[in-house]
C-alpha positions as CSV (number, residue, x, y, z in Angstrom):
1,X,26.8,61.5,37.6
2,X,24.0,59.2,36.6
3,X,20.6,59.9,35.0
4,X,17.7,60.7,37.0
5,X,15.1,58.1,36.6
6,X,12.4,58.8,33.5
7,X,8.6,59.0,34.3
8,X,5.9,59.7,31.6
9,X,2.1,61.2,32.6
10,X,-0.1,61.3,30.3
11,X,-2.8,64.0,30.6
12,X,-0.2,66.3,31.9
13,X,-1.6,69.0,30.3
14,X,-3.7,70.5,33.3
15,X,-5.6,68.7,36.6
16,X,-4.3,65.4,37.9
17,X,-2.1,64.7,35.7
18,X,0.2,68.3,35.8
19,X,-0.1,68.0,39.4
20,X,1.7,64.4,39.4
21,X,3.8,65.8,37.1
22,X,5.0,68.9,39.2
23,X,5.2,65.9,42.1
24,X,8.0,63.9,40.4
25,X,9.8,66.3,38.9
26,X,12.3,66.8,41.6
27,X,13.1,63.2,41.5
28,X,12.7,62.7,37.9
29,X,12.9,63.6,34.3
30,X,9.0,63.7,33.7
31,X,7.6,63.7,30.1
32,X,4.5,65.4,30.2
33,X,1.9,63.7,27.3
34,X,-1.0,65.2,26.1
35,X,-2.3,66.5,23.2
36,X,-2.1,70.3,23.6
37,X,0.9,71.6,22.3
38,X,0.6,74.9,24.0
39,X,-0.7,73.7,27.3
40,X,2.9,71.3,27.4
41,X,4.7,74.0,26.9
42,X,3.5,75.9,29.4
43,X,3.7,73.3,31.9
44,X,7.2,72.2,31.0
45,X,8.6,76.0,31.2
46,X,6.7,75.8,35.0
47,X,8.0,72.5,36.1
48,X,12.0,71.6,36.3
49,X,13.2,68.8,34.7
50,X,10.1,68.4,32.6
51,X,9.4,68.4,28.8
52,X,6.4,68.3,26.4
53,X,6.0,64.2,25.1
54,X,2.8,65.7,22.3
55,X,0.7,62.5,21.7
56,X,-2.9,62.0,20.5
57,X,-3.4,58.3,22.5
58,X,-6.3,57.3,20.4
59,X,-3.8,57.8,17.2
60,X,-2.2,54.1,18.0
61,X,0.5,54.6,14.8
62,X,1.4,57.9,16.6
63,X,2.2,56.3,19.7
64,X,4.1,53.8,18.8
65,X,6.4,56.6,16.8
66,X,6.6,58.2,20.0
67,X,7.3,55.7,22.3
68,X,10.1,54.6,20.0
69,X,12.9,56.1,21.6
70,X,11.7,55.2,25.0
71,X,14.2,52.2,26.2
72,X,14.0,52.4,30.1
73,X,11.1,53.7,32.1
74,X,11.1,53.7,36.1
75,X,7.1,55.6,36.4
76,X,4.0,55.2,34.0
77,X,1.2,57.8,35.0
78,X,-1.7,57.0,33.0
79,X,-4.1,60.4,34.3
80,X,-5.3,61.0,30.5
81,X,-9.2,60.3,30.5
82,X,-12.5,60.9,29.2
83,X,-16.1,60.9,31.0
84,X,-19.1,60.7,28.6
85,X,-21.8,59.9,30.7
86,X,-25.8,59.0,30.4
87,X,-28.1,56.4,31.7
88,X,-28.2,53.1,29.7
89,X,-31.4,54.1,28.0
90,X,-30.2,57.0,27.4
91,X,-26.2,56.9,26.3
92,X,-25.6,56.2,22.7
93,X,-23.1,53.2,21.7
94,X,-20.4,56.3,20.9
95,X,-20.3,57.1,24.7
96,X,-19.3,53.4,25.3
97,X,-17.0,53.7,22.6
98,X,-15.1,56.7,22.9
99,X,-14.9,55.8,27.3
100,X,-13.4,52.5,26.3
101,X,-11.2,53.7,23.7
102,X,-9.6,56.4,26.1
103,X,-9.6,54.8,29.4
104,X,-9.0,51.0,28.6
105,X,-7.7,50.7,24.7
106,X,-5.2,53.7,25.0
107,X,-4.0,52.6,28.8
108,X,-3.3,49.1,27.0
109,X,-1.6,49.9,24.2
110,X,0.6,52.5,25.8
111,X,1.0,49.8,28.7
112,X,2.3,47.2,26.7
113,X,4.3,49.5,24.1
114,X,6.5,50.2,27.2
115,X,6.6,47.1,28.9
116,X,10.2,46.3,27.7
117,X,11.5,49.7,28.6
118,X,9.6,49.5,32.3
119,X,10.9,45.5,32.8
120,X,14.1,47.3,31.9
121,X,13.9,49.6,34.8
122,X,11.8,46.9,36.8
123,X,9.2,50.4,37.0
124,X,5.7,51.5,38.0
125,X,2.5,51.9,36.8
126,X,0.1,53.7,37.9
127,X,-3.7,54.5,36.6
128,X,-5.5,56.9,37.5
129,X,-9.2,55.1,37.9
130,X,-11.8,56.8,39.8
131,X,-14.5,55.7,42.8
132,X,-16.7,55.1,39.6
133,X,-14.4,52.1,39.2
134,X,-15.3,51.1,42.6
135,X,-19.2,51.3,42.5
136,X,-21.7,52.9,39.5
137,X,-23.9,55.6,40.2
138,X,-26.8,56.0,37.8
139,X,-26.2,58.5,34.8
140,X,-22.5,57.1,35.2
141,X,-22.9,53.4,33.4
142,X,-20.5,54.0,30.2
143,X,-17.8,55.6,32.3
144,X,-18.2,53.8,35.1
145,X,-18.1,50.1,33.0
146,X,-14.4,51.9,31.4
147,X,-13.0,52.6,34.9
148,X,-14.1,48.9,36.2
149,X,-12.6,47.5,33.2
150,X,-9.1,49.2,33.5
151,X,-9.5,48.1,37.3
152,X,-9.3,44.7,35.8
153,X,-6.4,45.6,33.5
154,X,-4.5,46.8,36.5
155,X,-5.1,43.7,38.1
156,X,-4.4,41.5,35.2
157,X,-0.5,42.9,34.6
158,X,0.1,43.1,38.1
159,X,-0.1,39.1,38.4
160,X,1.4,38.6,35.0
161,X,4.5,41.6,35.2
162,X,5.3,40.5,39.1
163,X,8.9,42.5,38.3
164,X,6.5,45.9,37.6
165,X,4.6,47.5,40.2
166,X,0.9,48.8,39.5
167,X,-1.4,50.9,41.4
168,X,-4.4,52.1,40.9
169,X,-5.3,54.8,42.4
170,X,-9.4,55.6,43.0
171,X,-9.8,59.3,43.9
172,X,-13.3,60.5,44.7
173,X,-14.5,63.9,43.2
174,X,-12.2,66.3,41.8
175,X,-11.3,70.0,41.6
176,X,-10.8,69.9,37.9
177,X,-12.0,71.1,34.3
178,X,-13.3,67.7,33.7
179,X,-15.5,68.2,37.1
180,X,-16.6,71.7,36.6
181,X,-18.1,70.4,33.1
182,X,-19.6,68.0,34.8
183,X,-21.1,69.4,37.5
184,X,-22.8,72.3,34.5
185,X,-24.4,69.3,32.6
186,X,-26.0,68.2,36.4
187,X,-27.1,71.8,36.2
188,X,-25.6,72.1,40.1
189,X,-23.7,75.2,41.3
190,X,-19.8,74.2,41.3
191,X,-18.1,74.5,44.5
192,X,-14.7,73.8,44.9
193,X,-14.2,73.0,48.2
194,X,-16.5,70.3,48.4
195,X,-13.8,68.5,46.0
196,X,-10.4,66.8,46.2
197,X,-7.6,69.0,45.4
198,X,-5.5,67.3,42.5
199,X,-2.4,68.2,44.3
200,X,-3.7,65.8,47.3
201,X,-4.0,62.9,44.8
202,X,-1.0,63.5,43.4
203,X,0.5,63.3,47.0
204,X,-1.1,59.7,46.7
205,X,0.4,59.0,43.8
206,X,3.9,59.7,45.1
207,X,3.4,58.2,47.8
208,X,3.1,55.3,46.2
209,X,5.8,55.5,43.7
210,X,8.2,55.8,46.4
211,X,7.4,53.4,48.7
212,X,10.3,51.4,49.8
213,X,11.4,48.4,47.0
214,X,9.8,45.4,49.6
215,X,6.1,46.9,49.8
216,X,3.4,46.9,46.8
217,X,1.2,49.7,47.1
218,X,-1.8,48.1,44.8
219,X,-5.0,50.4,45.7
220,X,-5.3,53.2,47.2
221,X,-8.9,55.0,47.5
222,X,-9.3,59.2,48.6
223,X,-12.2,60.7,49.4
224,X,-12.9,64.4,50.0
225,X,-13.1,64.7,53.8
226,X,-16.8,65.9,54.5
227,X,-17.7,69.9,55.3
């Protein structure tokens, strides 16, 4: 009987990227990266065919240990992120920094570390941007620079890896940790249901992945419908 195809998530952990995890699993083997032991665990014991891939992205000699093994990949989830945020007067050059480093540097690196095992599989990637990578909001000018310049990563493999399919997908707000903290430090009441559910852009997500062999899903923007 043969293998089930492999897909890694990163950020797998919790939010996005355990609900695109809990969406492939009955298709795939999933390894679910992050960089909290306990919270893969816990995941992996709720979602079949899954197990714990414990990585710290911005430890690039780590990664490449850990992608070692990796010698045919058919998905590439990258839903691991980070959102400092502050005006330009305002944000200090380690919010640039530490945006870039997780959202562009890391999705690189991993990206290209596994680009002979996903040629191999002639595979999918798939970033998880964000409507900031669409448009900038004030307040939102470090992130917001990260998620347009992994917009242009995206773009840039697409035309160079034509055998590789990439989407990037652009959801708009978020019921997720990352959101609540936000929505604190904008000293706003947090409401849930004025957000995207992460199971509804992980719908997206597989929608995309399994998309018949002739079609290209390339962008694909949510928004939370308005109440």
């Amino acid at each position: 009987m043969p293998e089930s195809p492999l897909a890694l998530v990163t950020g797998a952990s919790r939010g996005i990227g355990a609900s695109v995890a809990r969406a492939l699993a009955p298709a795939y083997r999933v390894l679910l990266g992050g960089r909290d032991v306990d919270a893969l665990a816990d995941q992996a014991a709720e979602t079949a065919n899954a197990e714990p891939w414990p990585v710290d992205l911005s430890d690039l000699d780590g990664v490449r240990g850990a992608v070692a093994g990796i010698d045919r990949l058919d998905v590439l989830v990258h839903s691991a992120g980070t959102a400092e945020l502050g005006t330009v007067e305002q944000a200090a050059p380690s919010a640039w920094r530490q945006n870039f480093e997780v959202n562009v540097v890391a999705v690189a690196e991993l990206t290209r570390l596994l680009l002979p095992a996903l040629r191999a599989a002639h595979g999918h990637v798939v970033i998880i941007n964000s409507g900031q990578g669409l448009s900038a909001r004030a307040g939102w000018g470090p992130y917001a620079a990260s998620k347009h310049a992994v917009r242009a990563f995206a773009d840039a493999l697409r035309d160079e890896e034509p055998g590789i399919r990439v989407t990037s997908v652009y959801p708009g707000r978020t019921d997720t940790e990352m959101q609540q903290a936000i929505i604190a430090g904008e000293g706003r009441e947090y409401a849930p249901a004025q957000y995207l559910r992460p199971d509804s852009v992980a719908a997206a997500v597989l929608s995309a992945v399994t998309a018949s062999p002739d079609a290209h899903i390339s962008d694909v923007s949510i928004r939370p419908r308005p109440h």
